[in-house]
KEKE-3310 file (N, C-alpha, C; in steps of 0.2 Angstrom, whole numbers, plus 5000, padded with zeros to 4 digits):
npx = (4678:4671:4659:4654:4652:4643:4630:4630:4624:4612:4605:4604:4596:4583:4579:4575:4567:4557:4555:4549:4538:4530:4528:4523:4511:4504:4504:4496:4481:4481:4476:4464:4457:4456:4450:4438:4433:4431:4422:4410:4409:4415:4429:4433:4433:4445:4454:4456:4460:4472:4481:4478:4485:4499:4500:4501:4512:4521:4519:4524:4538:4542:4539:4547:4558:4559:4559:4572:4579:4577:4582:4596:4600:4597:4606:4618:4618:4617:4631:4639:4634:4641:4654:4655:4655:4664:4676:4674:4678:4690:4702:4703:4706:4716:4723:4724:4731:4746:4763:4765:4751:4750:4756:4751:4736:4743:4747:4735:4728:4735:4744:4757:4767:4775:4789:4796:4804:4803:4788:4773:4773:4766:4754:4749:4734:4727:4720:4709:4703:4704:4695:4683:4690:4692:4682:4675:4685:4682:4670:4670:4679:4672:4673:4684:4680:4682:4695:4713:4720:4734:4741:4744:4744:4738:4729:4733:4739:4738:4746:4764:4781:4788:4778:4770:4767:4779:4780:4772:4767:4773:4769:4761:4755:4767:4773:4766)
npy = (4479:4465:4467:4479:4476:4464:4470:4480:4470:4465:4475:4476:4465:4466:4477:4470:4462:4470:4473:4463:4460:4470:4468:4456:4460:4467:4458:4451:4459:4463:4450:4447:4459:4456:4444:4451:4460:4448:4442:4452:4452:4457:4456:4441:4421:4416:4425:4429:4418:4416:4429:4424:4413:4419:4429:4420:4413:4422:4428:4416:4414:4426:4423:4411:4419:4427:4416:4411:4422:4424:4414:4412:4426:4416:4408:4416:4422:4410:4410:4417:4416:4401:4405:4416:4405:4395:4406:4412:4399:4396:4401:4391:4379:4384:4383:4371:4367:4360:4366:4367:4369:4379:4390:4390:4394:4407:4414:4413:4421:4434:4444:4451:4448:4459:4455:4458:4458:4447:4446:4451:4463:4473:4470:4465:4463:4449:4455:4449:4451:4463:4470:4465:4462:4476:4481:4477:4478:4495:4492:4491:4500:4513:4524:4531:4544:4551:4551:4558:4566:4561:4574:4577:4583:4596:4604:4614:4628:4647:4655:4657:4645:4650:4655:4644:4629:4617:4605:4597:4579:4575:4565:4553:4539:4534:4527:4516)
npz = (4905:4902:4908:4904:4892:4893:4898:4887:4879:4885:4884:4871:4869:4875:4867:4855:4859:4863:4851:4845:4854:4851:4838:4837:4843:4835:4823:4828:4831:4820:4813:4819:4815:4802:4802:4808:4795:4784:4793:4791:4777:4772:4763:4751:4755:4751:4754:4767:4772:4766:4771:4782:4784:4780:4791:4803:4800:4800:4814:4820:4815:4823:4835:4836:4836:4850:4858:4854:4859:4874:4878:4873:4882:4893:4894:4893:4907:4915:4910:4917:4931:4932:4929:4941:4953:4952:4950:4964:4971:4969:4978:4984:4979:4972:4985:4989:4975:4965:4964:4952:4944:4951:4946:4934:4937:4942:4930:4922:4929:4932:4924:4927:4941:4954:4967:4981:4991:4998:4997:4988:4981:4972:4957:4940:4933:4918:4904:4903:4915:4921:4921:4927:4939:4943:4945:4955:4966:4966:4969:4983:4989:4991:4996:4989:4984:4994:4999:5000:4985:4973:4973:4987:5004:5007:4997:4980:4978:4974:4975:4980:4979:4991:4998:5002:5012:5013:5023:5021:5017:5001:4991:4998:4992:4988:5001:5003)
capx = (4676:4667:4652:4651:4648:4636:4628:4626:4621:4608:4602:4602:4593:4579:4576:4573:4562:4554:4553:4547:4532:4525:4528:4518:4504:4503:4500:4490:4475:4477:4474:4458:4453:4454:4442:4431:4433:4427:4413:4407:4407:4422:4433:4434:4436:4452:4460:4455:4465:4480:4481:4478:4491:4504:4499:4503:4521:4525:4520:4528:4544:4544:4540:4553:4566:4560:4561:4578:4582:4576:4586:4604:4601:4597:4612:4621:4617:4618:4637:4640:4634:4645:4659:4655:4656:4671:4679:4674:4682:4697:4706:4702:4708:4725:4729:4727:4736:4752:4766:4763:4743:4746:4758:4745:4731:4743:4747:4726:4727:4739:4751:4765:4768:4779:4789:4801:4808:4800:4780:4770:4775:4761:4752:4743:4730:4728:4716:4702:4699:4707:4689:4681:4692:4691:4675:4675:4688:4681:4665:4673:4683:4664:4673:4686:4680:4685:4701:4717:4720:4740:4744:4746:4737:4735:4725:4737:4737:4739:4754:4774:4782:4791:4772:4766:4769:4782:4778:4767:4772:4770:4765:4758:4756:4775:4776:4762)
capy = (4477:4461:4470:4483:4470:4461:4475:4482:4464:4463:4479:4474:4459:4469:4480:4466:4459:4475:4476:4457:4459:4474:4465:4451:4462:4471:4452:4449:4464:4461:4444:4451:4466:4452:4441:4454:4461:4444:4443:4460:4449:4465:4452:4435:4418:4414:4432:4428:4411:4420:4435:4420:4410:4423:4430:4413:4413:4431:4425:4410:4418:4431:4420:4408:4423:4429:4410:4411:4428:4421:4407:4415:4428:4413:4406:4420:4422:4404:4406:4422:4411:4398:4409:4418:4399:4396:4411:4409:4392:4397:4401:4382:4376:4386:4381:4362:4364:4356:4372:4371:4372:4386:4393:4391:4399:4416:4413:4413:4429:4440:4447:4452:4450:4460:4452:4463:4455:4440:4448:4453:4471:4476:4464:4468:4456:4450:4459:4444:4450:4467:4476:4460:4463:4484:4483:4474:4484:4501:4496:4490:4506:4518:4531:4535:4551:4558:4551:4563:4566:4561:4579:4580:4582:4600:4608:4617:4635:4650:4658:4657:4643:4651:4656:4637:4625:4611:4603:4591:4573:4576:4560:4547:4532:4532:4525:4513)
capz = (4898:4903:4913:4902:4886:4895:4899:4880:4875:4889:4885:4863:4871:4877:4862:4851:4862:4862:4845:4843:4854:4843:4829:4839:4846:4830:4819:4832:4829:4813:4812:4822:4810:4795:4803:4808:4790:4781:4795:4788:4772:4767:4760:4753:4760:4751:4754:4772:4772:4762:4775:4791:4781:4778:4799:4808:4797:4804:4820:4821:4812:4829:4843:4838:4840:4856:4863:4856:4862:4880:4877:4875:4887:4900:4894:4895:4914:4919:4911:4923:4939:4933:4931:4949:4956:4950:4954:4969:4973:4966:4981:4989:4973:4973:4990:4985:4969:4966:4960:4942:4944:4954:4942:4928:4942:4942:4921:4921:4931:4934:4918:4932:4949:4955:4972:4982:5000:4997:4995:4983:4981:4966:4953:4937:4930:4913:4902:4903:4922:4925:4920:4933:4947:4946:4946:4962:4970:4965:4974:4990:4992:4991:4997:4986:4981:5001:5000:4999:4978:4973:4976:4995:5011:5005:4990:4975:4979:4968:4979:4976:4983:4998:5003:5003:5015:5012:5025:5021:5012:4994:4988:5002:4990:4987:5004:5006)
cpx = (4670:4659:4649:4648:4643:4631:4622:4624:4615:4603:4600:4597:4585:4575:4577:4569:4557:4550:4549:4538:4530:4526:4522:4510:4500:4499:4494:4481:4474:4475:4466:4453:4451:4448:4437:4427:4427:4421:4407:4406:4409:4427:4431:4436:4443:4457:4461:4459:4473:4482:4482:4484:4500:4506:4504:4511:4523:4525:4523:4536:4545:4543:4544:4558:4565:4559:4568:4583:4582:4579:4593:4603:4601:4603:4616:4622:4616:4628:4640:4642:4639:4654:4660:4657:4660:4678:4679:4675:4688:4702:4708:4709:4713:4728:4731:4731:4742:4757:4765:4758:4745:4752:4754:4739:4735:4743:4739:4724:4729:4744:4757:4764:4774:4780:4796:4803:4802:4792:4778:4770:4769:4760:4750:4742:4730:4722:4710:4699:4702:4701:4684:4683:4691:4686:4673:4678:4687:4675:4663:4676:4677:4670:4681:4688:4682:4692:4706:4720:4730:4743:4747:4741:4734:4733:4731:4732:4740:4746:4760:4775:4785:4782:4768:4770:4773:4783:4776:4771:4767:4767:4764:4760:4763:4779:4772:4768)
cpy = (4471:4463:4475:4479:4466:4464:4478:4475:4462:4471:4478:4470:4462:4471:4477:4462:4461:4477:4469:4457:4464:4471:4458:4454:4465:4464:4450:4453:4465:4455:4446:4457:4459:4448:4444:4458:4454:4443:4449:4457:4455:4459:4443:4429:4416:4419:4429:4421:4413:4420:4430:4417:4415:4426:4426:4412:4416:4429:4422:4412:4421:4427:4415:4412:4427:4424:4410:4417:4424:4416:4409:4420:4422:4412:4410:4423:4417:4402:4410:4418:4406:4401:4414:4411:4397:4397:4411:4403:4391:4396:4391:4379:4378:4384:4374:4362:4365:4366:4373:4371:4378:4389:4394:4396:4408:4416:4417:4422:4437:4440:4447:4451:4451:4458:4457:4463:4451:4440:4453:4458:4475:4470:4469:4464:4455:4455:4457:4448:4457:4471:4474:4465:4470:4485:4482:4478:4491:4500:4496:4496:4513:4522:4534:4542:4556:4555:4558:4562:4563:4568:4581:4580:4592:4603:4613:4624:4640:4655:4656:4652:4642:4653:4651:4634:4619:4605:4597:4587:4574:4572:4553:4539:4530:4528:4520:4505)
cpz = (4898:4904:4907:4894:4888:4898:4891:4877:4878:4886:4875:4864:4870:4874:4856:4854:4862:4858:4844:4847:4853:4840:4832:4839:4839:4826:4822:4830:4823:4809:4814:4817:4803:4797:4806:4802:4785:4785:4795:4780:4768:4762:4759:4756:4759:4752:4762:4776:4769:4766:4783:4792:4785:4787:4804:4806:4802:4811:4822:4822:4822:4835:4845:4842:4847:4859:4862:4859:4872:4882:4879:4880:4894:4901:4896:4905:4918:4916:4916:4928:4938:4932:4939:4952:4955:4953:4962:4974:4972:4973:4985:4983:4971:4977:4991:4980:4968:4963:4953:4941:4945:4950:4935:4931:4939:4935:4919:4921:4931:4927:4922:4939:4951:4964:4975:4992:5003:4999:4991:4986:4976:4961:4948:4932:4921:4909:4904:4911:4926:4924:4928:4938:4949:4948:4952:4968:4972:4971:4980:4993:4988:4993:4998:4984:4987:5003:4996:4991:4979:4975:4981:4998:5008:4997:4986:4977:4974:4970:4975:4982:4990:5001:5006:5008:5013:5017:5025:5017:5006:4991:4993:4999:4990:4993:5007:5006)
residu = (UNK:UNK:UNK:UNK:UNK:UNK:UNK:UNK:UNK:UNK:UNK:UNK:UNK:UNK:UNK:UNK:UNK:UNK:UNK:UNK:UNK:UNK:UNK:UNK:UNK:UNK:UNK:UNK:UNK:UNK:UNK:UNK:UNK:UNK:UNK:UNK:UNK:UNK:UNK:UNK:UNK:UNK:UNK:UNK:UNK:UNK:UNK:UNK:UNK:UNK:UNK:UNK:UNK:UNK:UNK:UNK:UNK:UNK:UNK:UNK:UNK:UNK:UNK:UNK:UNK:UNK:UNK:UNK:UNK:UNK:UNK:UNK:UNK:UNK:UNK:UNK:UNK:UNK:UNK:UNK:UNK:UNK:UNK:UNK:UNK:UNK:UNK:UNK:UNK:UNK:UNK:UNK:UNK:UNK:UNK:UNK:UNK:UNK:UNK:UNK:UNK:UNK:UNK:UNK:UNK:UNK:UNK:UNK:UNK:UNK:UNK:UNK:UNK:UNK:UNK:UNK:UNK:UNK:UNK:UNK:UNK:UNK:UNK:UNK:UNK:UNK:UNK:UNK:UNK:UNK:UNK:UNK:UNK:UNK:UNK:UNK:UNK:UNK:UNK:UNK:UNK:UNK:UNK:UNK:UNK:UNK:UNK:UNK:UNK:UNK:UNK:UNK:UNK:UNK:UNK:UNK:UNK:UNK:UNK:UNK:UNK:UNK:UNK:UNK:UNK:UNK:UNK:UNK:UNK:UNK:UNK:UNK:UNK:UNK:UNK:UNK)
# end
């Protein structure tokens, strides 16, 4: 969830940026055509103070918002890093903290931890960090997609089951 929000706000970021400098380059040649208009003595000089007037606004107006588009995206990417540093420290930080820090530390992270002859048998995090952490473990464990599926060490066949092997252990993870 995290990644993928920062993601679509990083990529909204973009195309408002997008959009703010044509809206810029655009004021801009027209600012340009008007004063090459009144130096063709096309228009007068009050229209041509109006039009410059009215330009510099719109410009102004738009380069505020792509300094503060610039702005929230830093932020947004200087809270990241400080959230990676953090996280990263965490662990130092649990092994000095007193038992009820580090019972706040798991509170922070973990929803459940399940315990079963006295070590952690399975966890499952809270929402705030279970999209983080997947994403981390997914791309530690690259390859995945050549591991054995839950079905077994062999592929589902279209035979009767006296003609299939039973042999094999039907579901591995059940004995990790």
């Amino acid at each position: 969830m995290a990644r993928k929000e920062l993601a679509e706000r990083e990529i909204d970021i973009v195309r408002q940026q997008e959009f703010l400098n044509k809206q810029v380059s655009k004021l801009t040649k027209e600012r340009q055509r008007i004063l090459e208009a009144y130096l063709a003595e096309a228009i007068p000089l009050d229209l041509l103070k109006q039009e410059q007037n009215r330009i510099t606004s719109e410009l102004r107006d738009a380069e505020t918002k792509l300094d503060a588009l610039s702005l929230h995206n830093d932020q947004i990417e200087k809270r990241v890093e400080d959230i990676i540093l953090i996280a990263s420290n965490c662990y130092l930080a649990y092994k000095k903290a007193s038992p009820s820090n580090r019972r706040g530390f798991n509170q922070a992270f973990f929803e459940k931890i399940y315990i079963k002859d006295k070590k952690i048998s399975d966890w499952k995090f809270t929402s705030k960090f279970t999209d983080l952490f997947d994403a981390i473990f997914n791309s530690l464990s690259s390859n995945k997609n050549s591991l054995v599926g839950v079905r077994g060490f062999e592929p589902p066949t279209p035979g009767s089951q006296n003609r299939c092997s039973n042999q094999a252990e039907p579901h591995p993870e059940k004995y990790r």
